[in-house]
C-alpha positions in Angstrom: 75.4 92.4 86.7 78.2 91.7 89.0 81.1 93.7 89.6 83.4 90.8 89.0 81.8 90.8 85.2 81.9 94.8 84.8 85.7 94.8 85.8 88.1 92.8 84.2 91.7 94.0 84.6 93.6 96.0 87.9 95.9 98.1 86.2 98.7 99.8 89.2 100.9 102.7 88.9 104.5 101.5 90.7 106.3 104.2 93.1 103.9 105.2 96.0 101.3 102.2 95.0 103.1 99.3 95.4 105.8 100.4 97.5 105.6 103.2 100.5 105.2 106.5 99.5 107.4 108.5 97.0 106.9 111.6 99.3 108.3 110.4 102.6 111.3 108.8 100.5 112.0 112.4 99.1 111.5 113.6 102.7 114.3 111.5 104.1 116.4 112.4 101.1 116.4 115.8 102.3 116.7 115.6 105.6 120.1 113.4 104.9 121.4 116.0 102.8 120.4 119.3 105.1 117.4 120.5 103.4 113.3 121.7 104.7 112.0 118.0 104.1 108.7 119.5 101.1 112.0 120.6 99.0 111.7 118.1 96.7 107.8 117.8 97.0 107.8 121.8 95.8 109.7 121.4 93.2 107.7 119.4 91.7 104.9 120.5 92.3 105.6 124.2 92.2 108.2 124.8 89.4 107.4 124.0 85.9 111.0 124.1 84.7 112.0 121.1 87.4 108.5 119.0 86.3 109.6 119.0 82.5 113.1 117.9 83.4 111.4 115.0 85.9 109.1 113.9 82.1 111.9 114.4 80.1 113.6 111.6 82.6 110.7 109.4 82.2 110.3 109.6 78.6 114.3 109.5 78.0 114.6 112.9 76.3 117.3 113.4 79.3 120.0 111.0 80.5 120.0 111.0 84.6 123.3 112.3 84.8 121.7 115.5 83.1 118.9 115.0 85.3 121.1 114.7 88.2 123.1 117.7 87.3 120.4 119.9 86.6 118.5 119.0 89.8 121.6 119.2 92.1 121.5 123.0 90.7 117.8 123.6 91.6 118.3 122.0 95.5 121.5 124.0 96.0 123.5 120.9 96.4 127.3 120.6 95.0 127.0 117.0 94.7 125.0 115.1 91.9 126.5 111.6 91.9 123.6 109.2 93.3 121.0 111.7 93.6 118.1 109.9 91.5 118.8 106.4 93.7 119.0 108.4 96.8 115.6 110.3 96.6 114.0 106.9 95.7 116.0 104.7 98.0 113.2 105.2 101.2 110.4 103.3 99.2 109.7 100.1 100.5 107.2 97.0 99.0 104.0 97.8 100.3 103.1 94.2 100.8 99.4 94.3 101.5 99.0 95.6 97.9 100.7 93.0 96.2 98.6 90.7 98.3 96.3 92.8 96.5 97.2 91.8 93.2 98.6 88.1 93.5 94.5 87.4 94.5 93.1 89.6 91.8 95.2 87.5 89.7 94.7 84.6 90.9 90.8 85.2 90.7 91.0 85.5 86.8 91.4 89.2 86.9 93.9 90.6 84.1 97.1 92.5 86.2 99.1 95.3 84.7 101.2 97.9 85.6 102.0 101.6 84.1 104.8 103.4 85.4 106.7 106.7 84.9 110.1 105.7 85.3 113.4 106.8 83.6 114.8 103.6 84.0 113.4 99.9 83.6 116.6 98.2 85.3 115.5 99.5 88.9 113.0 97.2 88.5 112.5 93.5 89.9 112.0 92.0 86.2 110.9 88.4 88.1 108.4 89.9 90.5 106.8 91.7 87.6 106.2 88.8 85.9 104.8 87.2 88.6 102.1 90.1 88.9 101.6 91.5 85.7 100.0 90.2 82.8 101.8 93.7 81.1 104.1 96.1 81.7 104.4 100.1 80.4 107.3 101.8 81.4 107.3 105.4 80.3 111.0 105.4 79.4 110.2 102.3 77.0 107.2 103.7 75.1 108.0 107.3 75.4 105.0 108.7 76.9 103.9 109.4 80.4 100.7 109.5 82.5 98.5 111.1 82.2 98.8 111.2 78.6 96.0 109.7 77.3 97.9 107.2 75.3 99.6 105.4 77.8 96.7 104.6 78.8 95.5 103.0 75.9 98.5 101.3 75.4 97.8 99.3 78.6 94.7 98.2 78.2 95.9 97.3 74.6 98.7 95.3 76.1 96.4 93.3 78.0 93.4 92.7 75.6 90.2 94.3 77.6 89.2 98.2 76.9 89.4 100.7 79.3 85.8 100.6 80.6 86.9 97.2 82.0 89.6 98.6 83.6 90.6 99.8 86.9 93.3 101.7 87.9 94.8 102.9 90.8 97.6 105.6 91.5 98.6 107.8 94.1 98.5 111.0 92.0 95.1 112.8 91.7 96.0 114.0 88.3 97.0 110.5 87.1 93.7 109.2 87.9 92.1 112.0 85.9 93.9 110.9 83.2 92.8 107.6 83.3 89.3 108.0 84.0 89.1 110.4 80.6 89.7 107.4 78.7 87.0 105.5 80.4 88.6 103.6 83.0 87.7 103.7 86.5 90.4 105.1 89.2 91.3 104.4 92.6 93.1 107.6 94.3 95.0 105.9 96.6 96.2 107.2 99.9 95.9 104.1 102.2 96.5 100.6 101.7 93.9 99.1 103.5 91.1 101.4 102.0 92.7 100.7 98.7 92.6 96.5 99.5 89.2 97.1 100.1 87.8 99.0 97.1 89.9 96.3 94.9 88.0 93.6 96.7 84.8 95.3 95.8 85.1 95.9 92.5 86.3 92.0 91.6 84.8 90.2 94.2 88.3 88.8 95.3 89.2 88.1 99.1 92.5 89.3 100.1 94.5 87.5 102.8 95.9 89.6 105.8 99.8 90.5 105.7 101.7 90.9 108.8 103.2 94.8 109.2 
């Protein structure tokens, strides 16, 4: 059997995926505000307290000026005004993976995308709807990867299980999550390597963008 019949739906996580990575945004935040450029990175990975504030963002259980406040507090900073749009401001649209997804549409293949976000007006509403067949956004369903639900929900959304599914994120965890519901992951931590393993799986051909 061919791949291109095993596989039929690329599923993409947002922040880090399709756009430059989260961490080096978070490392420029801190620099600009006078901090060790991991600060952020560590306290999210490191402090359990500052993780469940960052899902109750995504999920909506906390407004971001709470968020804001509260994380202000943990960096040492006086200042909370902006501070969710600064630490994200450095990604940029990692254009060799929407390449990546215009042809997997293109070919047939089903296109979604499931984010953990605290907000859906950050996001380009037209360029999702050129991609993306469906959309989950934690802050609109309430859950958050890698729950196993959202998960579900996706792959309900765009009408194929998850066996037929692929996704791909940049968090190790996330792709756990996803592959326990039967989907198979893509770790990613570099665009071309990604391009290629998306052109495996669906037999697609995906044209060259200019860096």
């Amino acid at each position: 059997m061919r791949e291109q019949a095993r596989y039929t739906a690329l599923l993409l996580d947002f922040g880090g995926v399709m756009t430059t990575s989260v961490w080096d945004s978070f490392a420029d935040f801190c620099r600009a505000r006078g901090l060790e450029e991991d600060t952020v990175k560590r306290l999210f990975r490191e402090d359990p307290e500052a993780l469940a504030d960052l899902r109750g963002l995504e999920t909506g259980a906390i407004e971001e000026a709470e968020f804001e406040k509260r994380f202000a507090r943990r960096l040492g900073l006086d200042e909370a005004t902006d501070l969710i749009e600064s630490m994200f401001r450095g990604m940029l649209p990692e254009e060799s993976i929407l390449a990546a997804v215009r042809a997997a549409r293109a070919g047939g293949v089903k296109t979604g995308l499931i984010s953990n976000s605290w907000s859906t007006t950050h996001y380009d509403r037209d360029l999702l709807n050129e991609l993306f067949d469906a959309v989950v956004i934690s802050a609109e369903v309430g859950l958050h990867k890698p729950q196993p639900e959202i998960y579900r929900l996706a792959a309900e959304r765009i009408g194929e299980p998850p066996s037929s599914c692929v996704f791909v994120d940049d968090l190790r965890e996330n792709c756990e999550g996803a592959e326990a519901v039967g989907m198979t992951a893509i770790l990613h931590r570099d665009p071309a390597a990604t391009v290629a393993r998306i052109e495996e799986l669906f037999t697609v051909e995906v044209p060259l963008v200019a860096s």
